[in-house]
DSSP file (Angstrom, degrees, kcal/mol; ACC not computed):
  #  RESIDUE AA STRUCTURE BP1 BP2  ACC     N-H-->O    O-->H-N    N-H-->O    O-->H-N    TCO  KAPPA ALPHA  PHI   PSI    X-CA   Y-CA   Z-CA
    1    1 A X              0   0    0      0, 0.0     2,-0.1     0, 0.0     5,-0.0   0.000 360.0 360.0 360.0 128.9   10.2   37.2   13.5
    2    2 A X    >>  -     0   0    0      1,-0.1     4,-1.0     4,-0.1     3,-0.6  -0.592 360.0 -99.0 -91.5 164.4   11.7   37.0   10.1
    3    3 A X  H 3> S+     0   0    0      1,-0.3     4,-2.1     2,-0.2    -1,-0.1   0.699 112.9  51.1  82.9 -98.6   10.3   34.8    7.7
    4    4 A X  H 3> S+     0   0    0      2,-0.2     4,-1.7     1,-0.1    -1,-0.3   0.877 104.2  57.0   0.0 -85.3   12.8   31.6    7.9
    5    5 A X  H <> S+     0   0    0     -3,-0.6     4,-2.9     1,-0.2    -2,-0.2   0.791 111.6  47.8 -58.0 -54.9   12.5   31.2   11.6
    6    6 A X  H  X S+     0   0    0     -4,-1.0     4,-1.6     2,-0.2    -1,-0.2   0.939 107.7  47.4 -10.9 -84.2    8.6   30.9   11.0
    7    7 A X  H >X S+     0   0    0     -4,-2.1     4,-2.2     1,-0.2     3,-1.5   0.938 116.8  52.9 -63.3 -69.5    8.4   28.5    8.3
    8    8 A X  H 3< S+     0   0    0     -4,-1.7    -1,-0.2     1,-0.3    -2,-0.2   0.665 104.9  50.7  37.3 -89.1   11.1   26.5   10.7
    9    9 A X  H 3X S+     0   0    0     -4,-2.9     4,-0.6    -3,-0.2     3,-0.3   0.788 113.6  48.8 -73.9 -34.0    9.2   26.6   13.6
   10   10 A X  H XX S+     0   0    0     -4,-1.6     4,-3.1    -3,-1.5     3,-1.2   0.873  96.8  61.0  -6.0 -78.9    6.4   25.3   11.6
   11   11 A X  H 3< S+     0   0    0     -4,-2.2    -1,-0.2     1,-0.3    -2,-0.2   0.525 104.6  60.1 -73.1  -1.9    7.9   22.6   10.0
   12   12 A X  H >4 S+     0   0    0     -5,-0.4     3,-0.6    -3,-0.3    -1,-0.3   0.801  99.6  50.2 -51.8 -63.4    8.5   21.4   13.7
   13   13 A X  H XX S+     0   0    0     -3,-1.2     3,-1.0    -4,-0.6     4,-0.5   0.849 112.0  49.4 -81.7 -40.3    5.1   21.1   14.8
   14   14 A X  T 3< S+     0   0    0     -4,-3.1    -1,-0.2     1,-0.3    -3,-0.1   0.559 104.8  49.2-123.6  45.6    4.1   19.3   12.0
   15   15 A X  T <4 S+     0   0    0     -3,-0.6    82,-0.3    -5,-0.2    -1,-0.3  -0.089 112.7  53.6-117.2  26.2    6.6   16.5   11.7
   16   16 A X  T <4 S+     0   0    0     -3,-1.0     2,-0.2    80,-0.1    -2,-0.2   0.278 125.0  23.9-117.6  -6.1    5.9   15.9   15.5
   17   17 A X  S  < S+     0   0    0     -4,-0.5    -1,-0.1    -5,-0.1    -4,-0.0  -0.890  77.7 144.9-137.7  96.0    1.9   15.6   14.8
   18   18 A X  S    S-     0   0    0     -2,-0.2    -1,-0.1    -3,-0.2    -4,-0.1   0.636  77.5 -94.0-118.7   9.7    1.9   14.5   10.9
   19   19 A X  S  > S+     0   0    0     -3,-0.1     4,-1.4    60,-0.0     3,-0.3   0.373  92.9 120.2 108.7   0.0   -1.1   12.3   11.5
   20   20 A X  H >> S+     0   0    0      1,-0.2     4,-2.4     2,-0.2     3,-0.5   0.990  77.2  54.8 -56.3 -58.0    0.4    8.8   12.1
   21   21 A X  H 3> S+     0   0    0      1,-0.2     4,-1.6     2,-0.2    -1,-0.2   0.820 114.1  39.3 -31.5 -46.4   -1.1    8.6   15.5
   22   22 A X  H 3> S+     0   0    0     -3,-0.3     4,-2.1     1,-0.2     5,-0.4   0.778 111.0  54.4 -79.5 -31.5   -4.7    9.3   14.1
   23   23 A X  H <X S+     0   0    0     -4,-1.4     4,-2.2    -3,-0.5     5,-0.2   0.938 115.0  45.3 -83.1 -34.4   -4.5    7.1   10.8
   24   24 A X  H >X S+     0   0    0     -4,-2.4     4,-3.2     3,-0.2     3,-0.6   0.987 115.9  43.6 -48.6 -69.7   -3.4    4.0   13.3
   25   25 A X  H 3X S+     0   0    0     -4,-1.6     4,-1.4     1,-0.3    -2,-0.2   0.749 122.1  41.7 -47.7 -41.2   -6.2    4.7   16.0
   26   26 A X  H 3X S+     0   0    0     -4,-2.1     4,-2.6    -5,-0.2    -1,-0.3   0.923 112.8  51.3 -95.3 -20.0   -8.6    5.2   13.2
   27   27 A X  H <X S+     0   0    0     -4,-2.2     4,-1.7    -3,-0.6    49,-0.3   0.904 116.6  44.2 -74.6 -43.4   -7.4    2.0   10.7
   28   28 A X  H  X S+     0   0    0     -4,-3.2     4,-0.6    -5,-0.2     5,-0.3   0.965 105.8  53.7 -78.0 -48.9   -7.7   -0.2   13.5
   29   29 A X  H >X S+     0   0    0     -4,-1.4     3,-1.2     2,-0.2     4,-0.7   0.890 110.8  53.0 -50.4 -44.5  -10.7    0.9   14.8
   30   30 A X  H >X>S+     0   0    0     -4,-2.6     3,-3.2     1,-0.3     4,-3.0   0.991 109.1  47.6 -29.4 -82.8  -12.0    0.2   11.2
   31   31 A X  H 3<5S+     0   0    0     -4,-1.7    -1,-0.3     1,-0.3    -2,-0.2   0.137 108.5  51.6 -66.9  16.5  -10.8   -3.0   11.1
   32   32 A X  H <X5S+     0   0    0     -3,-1.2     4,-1.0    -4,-0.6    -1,-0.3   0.160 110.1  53.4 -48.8 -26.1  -12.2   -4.1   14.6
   33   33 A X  H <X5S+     0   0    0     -3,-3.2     4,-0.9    -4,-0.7    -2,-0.2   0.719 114.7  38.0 -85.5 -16.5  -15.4   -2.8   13.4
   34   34 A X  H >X5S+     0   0    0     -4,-3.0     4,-1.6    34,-0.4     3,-0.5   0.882 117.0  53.8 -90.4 -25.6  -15.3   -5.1   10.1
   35   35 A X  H 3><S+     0   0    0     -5,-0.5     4,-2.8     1,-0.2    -1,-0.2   0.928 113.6  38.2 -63.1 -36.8  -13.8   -7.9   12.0
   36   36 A X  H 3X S+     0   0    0     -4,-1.0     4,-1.2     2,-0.2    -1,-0.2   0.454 115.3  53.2 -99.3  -0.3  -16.4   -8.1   14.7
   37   37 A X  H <X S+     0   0    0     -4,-0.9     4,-0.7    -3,-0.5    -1,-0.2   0.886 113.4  45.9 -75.4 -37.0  -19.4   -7.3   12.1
   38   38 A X  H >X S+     0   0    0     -4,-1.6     4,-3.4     2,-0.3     3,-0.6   0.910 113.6  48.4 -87.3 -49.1  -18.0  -10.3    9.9
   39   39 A X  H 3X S+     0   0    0     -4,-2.8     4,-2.1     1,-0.3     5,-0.4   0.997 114.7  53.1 -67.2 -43.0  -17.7  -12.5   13.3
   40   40 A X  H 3X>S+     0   0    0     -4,-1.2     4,-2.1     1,-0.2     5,-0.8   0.782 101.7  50.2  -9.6 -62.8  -21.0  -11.4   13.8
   41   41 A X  H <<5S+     0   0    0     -4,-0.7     6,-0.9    -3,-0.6    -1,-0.2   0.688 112.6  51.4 -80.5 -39.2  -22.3  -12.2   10.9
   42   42 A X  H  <5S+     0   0    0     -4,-3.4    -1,-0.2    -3,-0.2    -2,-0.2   0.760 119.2  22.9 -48.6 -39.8  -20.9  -15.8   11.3
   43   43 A X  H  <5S+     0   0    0     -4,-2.1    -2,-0.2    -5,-0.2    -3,-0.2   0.653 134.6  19.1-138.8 -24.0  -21.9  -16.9   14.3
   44   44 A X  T  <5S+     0   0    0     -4,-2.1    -3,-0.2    -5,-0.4    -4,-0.1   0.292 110.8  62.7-121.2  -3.7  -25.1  -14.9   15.6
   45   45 A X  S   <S-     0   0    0     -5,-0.8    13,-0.5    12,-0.1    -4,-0.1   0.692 116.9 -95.7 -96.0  -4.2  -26.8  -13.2   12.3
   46   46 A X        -     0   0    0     -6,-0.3    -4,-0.1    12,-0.1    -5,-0.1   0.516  57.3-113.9  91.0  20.6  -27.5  -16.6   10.6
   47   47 A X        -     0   0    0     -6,-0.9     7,-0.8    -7,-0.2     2,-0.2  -0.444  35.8 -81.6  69.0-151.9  -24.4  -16.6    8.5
   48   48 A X  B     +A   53   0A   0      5,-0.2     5,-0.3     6,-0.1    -1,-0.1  -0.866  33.7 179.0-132.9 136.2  -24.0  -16.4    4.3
   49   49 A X        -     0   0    0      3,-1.8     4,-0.1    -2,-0.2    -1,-0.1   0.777  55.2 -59.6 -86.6-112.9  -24.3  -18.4    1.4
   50   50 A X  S    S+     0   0    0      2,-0.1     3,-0.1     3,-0.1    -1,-0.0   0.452 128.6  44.4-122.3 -37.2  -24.1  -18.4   -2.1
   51   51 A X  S    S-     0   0    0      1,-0.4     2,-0.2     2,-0.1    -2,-0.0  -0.038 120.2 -91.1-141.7 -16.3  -27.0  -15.8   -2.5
   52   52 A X  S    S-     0   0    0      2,-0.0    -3,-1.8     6,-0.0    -1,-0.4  -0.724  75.2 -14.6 116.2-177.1  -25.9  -13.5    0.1
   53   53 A X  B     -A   48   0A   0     -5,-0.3    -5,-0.2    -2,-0.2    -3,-0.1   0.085  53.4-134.6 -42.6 164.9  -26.8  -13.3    3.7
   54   54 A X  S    S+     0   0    0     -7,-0.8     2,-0.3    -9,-0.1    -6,-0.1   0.604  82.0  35.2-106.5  -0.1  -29.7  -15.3    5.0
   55   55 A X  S  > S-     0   0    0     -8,-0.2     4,-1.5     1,-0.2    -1,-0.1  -0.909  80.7-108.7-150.5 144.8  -31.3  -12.4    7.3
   56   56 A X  H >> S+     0   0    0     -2,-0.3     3,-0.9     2,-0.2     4,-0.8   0.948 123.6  46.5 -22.6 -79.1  -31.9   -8.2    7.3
   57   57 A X  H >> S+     0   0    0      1,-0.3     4,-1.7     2,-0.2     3,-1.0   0.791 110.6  55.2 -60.2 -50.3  -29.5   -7.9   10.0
   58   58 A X  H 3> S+     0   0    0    -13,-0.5     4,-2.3     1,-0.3     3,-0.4   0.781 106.1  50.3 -13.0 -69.8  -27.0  -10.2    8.1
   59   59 A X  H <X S+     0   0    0     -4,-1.5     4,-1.9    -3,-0.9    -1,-0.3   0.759 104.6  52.7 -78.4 -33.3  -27.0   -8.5    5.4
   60   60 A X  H <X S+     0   0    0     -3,-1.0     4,-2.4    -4,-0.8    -1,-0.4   0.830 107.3  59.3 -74.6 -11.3  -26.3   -5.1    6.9
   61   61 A X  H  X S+     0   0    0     -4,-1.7     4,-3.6    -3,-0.4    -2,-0.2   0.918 103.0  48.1 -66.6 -42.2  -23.4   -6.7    8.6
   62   62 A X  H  X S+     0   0    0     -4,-2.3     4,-1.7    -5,-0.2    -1,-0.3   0.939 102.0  60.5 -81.2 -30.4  -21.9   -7.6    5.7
   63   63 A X  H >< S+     0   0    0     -4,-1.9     3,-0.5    -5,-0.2     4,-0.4   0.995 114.3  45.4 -40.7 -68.5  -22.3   -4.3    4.2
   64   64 A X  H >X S+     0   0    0     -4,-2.4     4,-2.9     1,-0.2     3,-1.6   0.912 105.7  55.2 -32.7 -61.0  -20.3   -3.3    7.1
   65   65 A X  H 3< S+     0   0    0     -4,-3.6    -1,-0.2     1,-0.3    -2,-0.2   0.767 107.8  43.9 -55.8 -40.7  -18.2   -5.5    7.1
   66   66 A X  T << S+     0   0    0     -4,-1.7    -1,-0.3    -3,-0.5    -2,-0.2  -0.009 109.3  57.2-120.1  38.5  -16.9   -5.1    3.7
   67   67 A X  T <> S+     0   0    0     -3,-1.6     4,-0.8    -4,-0.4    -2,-0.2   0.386 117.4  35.4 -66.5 -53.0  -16.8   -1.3    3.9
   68   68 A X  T  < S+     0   0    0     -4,-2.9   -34,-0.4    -5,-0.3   -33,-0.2   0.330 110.7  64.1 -81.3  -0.3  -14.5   -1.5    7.1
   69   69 A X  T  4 S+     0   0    0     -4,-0.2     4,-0.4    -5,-0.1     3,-0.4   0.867 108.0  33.0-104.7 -38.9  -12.7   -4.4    6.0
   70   70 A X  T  > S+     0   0    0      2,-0.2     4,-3.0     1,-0.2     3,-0.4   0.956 126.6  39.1 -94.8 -78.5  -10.9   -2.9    2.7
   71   71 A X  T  < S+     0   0    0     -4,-0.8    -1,-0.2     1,-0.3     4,-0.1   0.346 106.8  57.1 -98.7  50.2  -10.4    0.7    4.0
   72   72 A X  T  > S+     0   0    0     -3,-0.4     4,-1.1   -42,-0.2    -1,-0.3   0.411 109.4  53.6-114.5  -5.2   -9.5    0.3    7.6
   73   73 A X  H  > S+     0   0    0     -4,-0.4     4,-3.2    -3,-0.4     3,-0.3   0.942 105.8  51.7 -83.2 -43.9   -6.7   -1.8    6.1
   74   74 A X  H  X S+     0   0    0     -4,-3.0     4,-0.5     2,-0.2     5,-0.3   0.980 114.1  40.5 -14.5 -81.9   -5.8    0.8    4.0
   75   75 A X  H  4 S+     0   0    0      1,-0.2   -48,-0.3    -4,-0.1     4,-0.3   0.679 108.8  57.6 -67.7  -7.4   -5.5    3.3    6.7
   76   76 A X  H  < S+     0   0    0     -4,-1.1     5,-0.4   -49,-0.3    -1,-0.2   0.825 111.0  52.6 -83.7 -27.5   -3.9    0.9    9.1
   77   77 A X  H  X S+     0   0    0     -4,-3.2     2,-1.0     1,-0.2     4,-0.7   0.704 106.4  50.1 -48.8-106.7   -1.2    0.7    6.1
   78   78 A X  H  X S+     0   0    0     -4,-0.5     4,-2.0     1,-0.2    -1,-0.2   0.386 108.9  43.0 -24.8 -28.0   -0.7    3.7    5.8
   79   79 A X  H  4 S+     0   0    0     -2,-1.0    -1,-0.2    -5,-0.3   -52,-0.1  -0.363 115.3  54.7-106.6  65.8    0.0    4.9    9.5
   80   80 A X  H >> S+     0   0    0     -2,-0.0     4,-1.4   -56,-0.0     3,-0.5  -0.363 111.2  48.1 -87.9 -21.8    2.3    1.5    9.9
   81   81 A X  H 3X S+     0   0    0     -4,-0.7     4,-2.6    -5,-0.4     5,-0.2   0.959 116.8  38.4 -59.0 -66.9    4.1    2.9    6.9
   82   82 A X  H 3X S+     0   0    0     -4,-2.0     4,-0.6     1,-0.2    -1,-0.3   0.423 116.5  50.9 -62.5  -1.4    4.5    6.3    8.2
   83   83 A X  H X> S+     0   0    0     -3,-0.5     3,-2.6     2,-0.1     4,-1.6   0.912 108.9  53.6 -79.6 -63.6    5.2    5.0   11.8
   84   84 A X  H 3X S+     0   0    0     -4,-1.4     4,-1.8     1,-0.3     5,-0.3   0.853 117.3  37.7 -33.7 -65.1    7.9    2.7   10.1
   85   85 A X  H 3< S+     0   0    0     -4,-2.6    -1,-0.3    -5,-0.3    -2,-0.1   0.790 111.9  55.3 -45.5 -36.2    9.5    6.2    8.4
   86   86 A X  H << S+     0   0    0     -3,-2.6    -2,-0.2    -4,-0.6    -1,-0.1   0.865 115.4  39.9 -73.1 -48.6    8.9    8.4   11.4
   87   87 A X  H >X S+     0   0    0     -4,-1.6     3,-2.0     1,-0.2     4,-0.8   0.921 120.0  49.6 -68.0 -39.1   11.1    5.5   13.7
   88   88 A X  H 3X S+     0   0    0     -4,-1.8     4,-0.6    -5,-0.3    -1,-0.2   0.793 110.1  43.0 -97.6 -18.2   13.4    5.2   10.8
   89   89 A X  H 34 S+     0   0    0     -5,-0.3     6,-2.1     2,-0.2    -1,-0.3   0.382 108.6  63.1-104.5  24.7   13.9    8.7   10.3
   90   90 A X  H X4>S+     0   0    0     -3,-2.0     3,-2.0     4,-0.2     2,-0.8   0.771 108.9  47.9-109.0-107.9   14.3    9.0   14.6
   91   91 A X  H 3<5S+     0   0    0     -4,-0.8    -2,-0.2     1,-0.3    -3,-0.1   0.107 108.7  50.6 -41.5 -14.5   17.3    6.8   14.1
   92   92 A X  T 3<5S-     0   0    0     -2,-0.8    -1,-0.3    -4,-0.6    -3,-0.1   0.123 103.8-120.4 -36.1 -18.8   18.9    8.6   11.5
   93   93 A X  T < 5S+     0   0    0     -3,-2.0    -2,-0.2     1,-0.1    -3,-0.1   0.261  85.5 104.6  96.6 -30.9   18.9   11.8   12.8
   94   94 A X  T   5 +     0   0    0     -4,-0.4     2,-0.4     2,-0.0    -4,-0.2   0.415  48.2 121.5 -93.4 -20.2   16.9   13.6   10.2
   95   95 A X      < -     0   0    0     -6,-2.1    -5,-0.1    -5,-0.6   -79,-0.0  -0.351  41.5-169.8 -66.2 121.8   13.8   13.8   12.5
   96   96 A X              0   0    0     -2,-0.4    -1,-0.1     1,-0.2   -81,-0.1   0.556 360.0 360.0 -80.0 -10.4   12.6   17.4   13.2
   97   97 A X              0   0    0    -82,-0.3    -1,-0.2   -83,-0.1    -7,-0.1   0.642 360.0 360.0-109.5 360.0   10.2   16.5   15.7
């Protein structure tokens, strides 16, 4: 198989898996886990003040929370960008995959 036809066949496979799926699946999950530490944190963990959490658990929740909060919105940008491109380059034509 010459050389061309390769790279080709290639360039197929991974504009039909380029990672959108995963960066959604994994940005959201993020950001359900910071959303539901944070509601946590409100409503069963004893809340936060001024000073920080009021409790252990609290406090790791917000640690959580605002670890998952910042980059699972990141990665959920990013795979709605690249979804947004992928559709827009579907309708175009231009899509290889």
């Amino acid at each position: 198989m010459p050389v061309i036809e390769r790279s080709a066949t290639s360039a197929k496979r991974t504009s039909s898996n380029d990672g959108t799926r995963q960066l959604l699946q994994w940005g959201s999950s993020m950001m359900g886990a910071g959303v539901l530490a944070a509601l946590l944190l409100q409503t069963l963990l004893g809340g936060f003040g001024p000073t920080g959490a009021s409790t252990n658990t609290g406090w790791f929740a917000l640690i959580v929370a605002l670890m998952c909060l910042p980059f699972g919105g990141l990665l959920l940008t990013l795979g709605i960008a690249k979804w947004l491109r992928n559709r827009s380059l579907r309708r175009s034509g231009t899509w290889q995959g």
